[in-house]
N, CA, C and O atoms as a GROMACS GRO file, in nm:
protein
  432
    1UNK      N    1   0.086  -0.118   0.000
    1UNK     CA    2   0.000   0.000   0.000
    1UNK      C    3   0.090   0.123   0.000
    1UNK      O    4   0.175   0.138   0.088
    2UNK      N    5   0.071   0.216  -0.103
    2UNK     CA    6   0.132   0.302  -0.058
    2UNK      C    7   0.125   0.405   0.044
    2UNK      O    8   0.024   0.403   0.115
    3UNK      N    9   0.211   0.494   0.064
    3UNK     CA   10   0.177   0.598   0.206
    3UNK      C   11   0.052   0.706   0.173
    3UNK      O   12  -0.027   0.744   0.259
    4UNK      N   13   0.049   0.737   0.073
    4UNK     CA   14  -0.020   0.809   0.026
    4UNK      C   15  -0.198   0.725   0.120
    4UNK      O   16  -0.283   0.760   0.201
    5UNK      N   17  -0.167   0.618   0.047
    5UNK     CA   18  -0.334   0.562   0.079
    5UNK      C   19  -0.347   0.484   0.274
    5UNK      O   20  -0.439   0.426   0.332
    6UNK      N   21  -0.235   0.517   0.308
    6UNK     CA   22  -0.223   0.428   0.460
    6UNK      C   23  -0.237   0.615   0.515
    6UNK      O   24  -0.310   0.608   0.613
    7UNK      N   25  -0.211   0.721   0.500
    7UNK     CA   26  -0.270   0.856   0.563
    7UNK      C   27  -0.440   0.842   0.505
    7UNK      O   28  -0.533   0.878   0.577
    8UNK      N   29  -0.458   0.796   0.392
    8UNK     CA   30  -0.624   0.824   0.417
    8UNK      C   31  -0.688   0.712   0.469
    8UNK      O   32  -0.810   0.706   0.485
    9UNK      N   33  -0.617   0.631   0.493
    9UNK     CA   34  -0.690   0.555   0.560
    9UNK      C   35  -0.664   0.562   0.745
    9UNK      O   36  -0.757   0.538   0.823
   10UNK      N   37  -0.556   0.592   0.780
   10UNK     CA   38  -0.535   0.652   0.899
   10UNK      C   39  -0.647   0.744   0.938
   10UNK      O   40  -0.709   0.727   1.044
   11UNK      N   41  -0.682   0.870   0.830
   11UNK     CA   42  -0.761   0.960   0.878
   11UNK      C   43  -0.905   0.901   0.868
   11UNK      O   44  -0.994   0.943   0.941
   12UNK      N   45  -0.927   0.798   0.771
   12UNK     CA   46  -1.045   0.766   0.789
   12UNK      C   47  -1.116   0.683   0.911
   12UNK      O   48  -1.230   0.678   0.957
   13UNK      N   49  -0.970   0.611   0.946
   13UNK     CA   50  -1.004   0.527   1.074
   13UNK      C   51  -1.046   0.631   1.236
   13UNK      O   52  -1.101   0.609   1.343
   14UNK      N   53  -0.992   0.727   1.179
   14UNK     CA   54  -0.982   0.817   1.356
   14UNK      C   55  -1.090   0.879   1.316
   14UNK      O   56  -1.138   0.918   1.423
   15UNK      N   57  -1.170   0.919   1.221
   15UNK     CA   58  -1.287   1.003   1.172
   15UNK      C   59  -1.416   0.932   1.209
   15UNK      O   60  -1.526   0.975   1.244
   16UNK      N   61  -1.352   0.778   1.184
   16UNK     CA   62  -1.482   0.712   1.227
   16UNK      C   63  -1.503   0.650   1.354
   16UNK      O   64  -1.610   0.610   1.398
   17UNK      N   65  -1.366   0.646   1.420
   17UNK     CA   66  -1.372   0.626   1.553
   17UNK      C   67  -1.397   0.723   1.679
   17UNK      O   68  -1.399   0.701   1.800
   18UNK      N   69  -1.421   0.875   1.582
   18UNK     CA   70  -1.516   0.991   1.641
   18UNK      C   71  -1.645   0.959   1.649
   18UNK      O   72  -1.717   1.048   1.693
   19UNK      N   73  -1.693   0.864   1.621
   19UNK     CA   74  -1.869   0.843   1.584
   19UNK      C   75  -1.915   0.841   1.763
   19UNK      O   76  -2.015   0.897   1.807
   20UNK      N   77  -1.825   0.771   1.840
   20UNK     CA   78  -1.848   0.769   1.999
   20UNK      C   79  -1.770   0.870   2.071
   20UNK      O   80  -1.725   0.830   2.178
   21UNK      N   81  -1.741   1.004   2.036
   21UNK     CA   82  -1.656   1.047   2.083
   21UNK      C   83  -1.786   1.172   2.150
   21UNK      O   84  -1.906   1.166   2.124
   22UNK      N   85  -1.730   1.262   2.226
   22UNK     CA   86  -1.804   1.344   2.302
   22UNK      C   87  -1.825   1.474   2.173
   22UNK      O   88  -1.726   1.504   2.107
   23UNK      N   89  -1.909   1.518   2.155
   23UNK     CA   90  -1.946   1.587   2.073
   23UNK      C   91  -1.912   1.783   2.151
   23UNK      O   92  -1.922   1.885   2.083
   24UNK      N   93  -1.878   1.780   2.284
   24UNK     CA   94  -1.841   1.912   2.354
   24UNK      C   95  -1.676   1.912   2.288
   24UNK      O   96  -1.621   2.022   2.275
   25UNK      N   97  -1.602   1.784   2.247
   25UNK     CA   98  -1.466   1.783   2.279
   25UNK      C   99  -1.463   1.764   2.115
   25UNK      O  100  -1.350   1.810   2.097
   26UNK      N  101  -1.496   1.738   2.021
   26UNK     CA  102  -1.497   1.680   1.855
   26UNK      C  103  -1.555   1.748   1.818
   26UNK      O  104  -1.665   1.770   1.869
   27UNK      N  105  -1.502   1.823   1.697
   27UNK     CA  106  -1.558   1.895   1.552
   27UNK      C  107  -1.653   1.755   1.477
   27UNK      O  108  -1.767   1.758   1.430
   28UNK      N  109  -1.553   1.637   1.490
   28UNK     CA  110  -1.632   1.523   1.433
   28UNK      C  111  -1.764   1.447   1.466
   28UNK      O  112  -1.869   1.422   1.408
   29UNK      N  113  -1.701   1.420   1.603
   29UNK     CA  114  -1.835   1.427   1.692
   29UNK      C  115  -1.942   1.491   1.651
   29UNK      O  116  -2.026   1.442   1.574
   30UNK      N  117  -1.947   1.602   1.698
   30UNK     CA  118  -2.040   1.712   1.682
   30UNK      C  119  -2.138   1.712   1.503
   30UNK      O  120  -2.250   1.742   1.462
   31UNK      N  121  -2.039   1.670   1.460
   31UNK     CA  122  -2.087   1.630   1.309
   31UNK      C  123  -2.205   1.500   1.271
   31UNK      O  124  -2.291   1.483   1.184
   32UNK      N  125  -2.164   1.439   1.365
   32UNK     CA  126  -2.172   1.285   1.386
   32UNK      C  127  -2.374   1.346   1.459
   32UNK      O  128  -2.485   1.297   1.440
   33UNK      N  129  -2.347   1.410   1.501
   33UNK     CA  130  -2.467   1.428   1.650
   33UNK      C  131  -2.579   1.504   1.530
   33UNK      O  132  -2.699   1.488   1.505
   34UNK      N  133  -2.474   1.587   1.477
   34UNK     CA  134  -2.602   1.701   1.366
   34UNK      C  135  -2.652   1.597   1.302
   34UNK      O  136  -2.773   1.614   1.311
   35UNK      N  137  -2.625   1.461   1.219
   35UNK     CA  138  -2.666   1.390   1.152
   35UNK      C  139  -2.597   1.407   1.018
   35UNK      O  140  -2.494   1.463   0.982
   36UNK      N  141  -2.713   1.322   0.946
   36UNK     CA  142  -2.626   1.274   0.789
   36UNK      C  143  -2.673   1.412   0.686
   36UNK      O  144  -2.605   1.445   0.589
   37UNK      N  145  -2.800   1.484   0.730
   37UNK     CA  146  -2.790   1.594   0.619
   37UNK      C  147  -2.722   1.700   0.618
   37UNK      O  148  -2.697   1.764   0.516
   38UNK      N  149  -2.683   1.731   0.741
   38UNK     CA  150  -2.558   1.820   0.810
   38UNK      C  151  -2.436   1.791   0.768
   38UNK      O  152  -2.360   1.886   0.747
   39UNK      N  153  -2.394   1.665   0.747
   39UNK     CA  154  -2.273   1.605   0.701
   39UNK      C  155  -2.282   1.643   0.576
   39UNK      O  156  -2.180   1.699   0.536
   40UNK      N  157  -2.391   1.631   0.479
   40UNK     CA  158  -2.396   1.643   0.366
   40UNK      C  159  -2.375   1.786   0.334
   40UNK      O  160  -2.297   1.828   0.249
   41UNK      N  161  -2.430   1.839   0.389
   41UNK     CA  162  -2.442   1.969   0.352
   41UNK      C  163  -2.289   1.997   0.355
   41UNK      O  164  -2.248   2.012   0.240
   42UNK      N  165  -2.191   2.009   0.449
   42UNK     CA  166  -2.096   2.011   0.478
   42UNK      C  167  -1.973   1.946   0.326
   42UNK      O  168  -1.864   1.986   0.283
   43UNK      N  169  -2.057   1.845   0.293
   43UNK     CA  170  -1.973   1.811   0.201
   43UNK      C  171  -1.980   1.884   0.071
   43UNK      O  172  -1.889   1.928   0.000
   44UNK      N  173  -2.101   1.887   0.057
   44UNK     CA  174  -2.157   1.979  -0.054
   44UNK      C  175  -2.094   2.143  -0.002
   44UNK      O  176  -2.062   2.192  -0.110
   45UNK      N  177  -2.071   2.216   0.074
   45UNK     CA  178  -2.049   2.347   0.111
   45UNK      C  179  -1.872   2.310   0.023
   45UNK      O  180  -1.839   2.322  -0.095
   46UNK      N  181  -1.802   2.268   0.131
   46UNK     CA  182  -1.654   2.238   0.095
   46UNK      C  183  -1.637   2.174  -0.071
   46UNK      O  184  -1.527   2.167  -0.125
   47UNK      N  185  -1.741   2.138  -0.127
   47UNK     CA  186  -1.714   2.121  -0.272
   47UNK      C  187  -1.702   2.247  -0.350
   47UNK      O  188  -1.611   2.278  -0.427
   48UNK      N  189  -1.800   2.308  -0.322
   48UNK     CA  190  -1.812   2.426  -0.390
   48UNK      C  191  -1.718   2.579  -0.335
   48UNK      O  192  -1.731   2.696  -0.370
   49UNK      N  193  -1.645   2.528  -0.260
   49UNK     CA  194  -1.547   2.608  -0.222
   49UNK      C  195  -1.431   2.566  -0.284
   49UNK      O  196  -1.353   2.649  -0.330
   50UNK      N  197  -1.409   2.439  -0.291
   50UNK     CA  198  -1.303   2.383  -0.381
   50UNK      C  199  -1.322   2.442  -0.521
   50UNK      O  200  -1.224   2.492  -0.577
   51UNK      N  201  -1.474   2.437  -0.594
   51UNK     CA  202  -1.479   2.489  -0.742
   51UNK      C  203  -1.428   2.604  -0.716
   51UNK      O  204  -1.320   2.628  -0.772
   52UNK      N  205  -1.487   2.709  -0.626
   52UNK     CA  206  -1.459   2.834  -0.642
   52UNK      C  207  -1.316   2.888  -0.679
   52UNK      O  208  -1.282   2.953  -0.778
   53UNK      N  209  -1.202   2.817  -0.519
   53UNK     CA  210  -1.063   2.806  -0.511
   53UNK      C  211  -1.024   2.761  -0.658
   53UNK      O  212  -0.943   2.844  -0.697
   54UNK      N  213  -1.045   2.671  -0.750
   54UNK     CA  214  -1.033   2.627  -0.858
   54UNK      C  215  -1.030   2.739  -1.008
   54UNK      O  216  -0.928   2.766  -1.071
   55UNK      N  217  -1.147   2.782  -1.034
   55UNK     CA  218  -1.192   2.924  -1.075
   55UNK      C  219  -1.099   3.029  -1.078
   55UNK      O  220  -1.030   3.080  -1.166
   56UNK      N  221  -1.125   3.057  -0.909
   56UNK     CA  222  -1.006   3.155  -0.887
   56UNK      C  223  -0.886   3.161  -0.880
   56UNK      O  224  -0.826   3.252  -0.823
   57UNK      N  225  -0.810   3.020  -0.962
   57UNK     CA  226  -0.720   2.998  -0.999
   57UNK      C  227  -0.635   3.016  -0.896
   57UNK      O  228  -0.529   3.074  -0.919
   58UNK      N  229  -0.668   2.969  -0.752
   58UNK     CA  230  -0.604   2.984  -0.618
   58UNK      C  231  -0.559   2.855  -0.549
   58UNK      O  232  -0.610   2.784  -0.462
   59UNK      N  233  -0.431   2.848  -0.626
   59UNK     CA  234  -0.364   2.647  -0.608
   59UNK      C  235  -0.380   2.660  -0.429
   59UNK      O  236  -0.457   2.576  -0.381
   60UNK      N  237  -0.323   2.744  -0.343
   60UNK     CA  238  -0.312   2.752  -0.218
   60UNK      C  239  -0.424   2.675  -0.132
   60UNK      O  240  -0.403   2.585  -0.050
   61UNK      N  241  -0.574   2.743  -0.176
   61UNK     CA  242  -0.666   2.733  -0.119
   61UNK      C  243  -0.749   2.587  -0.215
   61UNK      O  244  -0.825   2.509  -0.158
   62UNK      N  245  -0.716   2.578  -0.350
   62UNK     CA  246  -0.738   2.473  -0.401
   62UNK      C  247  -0.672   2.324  -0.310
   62UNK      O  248  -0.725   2.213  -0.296
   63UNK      N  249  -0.546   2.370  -0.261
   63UNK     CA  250  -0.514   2.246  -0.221
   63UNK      C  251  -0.578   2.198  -0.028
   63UNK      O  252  -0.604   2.094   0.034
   64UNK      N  253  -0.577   2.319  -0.005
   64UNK     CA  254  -0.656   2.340   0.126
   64UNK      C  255  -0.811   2.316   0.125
   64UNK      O  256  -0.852   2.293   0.238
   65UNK      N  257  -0.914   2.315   0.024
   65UNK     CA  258  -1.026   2.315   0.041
   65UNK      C  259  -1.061   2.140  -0.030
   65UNK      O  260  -1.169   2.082  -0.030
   66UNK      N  261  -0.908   2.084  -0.093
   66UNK     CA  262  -0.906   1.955  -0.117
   66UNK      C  263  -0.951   1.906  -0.020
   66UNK      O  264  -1.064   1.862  -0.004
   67UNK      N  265  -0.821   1.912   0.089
   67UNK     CA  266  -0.817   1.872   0.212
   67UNK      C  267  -0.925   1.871   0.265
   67UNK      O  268  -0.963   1.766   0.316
   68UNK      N  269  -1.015   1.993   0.272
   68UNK     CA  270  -1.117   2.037   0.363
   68UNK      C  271  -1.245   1.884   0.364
   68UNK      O  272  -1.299   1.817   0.452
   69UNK      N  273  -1.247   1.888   0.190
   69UNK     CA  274  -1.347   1.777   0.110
   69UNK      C  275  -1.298   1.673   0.149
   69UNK      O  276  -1.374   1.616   0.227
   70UNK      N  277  -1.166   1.598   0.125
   70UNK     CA  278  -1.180   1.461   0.183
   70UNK      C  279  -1.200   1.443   0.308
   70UNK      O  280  -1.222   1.324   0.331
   71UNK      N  281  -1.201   1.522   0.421
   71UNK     CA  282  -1.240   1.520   0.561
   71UNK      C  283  -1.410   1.499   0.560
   71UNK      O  284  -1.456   1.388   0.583
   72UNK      N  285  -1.473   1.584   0.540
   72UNK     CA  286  -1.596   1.605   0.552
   72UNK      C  287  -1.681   1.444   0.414
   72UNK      O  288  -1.800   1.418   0.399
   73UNK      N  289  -1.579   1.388   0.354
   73UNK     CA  290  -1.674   1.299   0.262
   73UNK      C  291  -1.600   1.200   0.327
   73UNK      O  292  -1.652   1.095   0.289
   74UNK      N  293  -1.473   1.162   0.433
   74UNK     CA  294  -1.486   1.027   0.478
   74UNK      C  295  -1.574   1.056   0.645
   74UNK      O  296  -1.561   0.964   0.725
   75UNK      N  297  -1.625   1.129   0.673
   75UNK     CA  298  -1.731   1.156   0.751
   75UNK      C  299  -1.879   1.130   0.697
   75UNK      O  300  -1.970   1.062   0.746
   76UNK      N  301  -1.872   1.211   0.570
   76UNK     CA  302  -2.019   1.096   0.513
   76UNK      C  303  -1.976   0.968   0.495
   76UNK      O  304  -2.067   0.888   0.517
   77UNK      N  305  -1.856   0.911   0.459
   77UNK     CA  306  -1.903   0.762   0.437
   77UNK      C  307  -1.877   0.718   0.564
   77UNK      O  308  -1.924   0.604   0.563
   78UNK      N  309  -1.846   0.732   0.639
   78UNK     CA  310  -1.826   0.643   0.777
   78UNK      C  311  -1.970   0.652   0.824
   78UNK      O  312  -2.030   0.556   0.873
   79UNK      N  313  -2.027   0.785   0.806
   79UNK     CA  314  -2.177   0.822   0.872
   79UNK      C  315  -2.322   0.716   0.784
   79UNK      O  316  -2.438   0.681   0.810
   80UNK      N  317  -2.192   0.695   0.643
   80UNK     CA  318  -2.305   0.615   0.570
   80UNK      C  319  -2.270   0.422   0.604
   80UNK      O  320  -2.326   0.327   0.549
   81UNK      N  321  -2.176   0.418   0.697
   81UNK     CA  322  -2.116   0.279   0.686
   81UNK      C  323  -2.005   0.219   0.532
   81UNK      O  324  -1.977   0.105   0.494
   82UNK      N  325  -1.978   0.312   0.495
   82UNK     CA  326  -1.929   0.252   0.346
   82UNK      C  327  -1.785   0.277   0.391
   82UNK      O  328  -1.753   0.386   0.441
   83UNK      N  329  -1.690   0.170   0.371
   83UNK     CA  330  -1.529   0.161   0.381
   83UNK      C  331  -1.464   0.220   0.287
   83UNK      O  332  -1.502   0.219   0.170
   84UNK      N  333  -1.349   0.284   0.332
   84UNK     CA  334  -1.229   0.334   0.168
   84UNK      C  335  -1.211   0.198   0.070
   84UNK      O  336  -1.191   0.198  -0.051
   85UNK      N  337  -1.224   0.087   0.156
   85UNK     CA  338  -1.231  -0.014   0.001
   85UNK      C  339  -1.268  -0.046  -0.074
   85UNK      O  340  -1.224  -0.110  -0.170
   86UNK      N  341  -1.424   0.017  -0.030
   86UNK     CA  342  -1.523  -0.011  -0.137
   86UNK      C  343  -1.525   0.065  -0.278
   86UNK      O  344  -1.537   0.013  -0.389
   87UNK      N  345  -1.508   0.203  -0.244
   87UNK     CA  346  -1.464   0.303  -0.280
   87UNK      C  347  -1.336   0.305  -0.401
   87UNK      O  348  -1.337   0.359  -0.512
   88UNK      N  349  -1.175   0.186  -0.302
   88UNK     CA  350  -1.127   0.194  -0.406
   88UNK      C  351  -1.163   0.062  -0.503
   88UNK      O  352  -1.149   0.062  -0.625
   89UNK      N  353  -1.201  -0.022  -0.441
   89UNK     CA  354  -1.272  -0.142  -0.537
   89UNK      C  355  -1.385  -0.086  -0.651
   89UNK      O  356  -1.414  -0.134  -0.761
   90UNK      N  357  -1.422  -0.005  -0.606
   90UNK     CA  358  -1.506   0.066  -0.764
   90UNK      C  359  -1.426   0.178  -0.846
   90UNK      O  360  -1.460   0.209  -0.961
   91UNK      N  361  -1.333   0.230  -0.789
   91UNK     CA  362  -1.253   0.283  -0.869
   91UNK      C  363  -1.117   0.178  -0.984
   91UNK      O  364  -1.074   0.195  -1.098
   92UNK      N  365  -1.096   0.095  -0.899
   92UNK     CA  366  -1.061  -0.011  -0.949
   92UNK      C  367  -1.108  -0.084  -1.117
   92UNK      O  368  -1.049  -0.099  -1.224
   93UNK      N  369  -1.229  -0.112  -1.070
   93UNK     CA  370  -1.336  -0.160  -1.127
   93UNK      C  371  -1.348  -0.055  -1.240
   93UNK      O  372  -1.342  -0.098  -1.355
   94UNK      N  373  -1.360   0.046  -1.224
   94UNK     CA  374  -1.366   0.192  -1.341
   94UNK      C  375  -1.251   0.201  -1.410
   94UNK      O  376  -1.268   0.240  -1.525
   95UNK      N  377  -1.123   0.175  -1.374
   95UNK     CA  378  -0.981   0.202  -1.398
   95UNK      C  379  -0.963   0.135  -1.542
   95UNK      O  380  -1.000   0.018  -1.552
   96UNK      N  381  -0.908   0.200  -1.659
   96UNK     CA  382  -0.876   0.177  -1.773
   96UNK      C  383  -1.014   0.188  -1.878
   96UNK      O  384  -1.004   0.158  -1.997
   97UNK      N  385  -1.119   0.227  -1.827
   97UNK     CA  386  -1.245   0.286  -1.884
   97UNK      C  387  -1.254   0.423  -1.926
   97UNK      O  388  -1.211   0.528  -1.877
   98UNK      N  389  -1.322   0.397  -2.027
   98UNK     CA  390  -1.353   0.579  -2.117
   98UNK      C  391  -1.432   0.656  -2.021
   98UNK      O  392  -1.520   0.585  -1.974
   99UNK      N  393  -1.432   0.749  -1.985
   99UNK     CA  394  -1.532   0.806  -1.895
   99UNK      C  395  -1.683   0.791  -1.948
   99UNK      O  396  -1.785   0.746  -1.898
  100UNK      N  397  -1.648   0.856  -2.087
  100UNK     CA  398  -1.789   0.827  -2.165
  100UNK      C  399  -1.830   0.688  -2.192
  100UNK      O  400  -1.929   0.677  -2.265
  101UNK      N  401  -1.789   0.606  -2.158
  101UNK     CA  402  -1.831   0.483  -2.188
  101UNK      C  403  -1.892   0.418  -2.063
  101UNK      O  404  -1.977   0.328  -2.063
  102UNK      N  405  -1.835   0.479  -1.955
  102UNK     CA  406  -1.861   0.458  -1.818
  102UNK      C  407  -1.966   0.489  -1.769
  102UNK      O  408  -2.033   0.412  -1.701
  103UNK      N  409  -2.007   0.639  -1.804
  103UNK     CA  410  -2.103   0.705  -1.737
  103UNK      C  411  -2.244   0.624  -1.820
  103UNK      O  412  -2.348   0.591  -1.764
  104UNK      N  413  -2.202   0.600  -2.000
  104UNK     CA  414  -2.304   0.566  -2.039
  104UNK      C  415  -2.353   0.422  -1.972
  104UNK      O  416  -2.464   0.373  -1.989
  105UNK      N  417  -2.280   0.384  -1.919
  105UNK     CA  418  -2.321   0.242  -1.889
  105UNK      C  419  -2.362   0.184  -1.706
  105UNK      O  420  -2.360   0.079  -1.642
  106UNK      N  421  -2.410   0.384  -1.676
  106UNK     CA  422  -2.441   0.338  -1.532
  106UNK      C  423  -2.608   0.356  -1.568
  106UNK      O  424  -2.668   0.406  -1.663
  107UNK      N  425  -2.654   0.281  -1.433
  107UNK     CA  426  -2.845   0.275  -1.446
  107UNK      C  427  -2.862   0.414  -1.406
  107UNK      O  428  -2.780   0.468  -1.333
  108UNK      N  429  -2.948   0.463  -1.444
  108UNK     CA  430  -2.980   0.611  -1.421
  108UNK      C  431  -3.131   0.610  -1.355
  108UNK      O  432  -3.186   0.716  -1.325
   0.00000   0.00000   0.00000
């Protein structure tokens, strides 16, 4: 595995081992307590801060509002029960595919 994928999975493990954590003492927690549309929202907010940073052609904050997004979306999936393996097992699974060939061939 490389290091690259043993830090997201590090962070994903302590993100989800916030799910019991005190919500006075955890940003995650506290996330965990608002629920899953709160999470969402959250993920959805930090996306569109990433486009923006992107746009505004602002690598700094582009690479910071990266960051921001994979925090807040392995909080939805932990909040949704879904593992980083699944994740990379369908990326996997996608890997050496046309995008357009891909997208055409999901159920809609």
């Amino acid at each position: 595995m490389s290091e690259t994928a043993e830090i997201l999975d590090r962070l994903f493990e302590t993100i989800a081992g916030r799910k019991s954590a005190d919500p006075d003492s955890s940003y995650t927690a506290k996330l965990y307590a608002k629920g899953t549309s709160k999470i969402a929202q959250k993920v959805g907010e930090e996306g569109v801060e990433l486009a923006l940073a992107a746009v505004q052609n602002n690598r700094d904050e582009v690479i910071s509002e990266s960051a921001d997004l994979f925090y807040h979306m392995f909080v939805l999936w932990a909040d949704a029960g879904v593992e980083p393996s699944e994740i990379y097992a369908k990326l996997a699974e996608r890997e050496g595919l046309s995008g357009l060939v891909e997208k055409a061939s999901r159920k809609t």
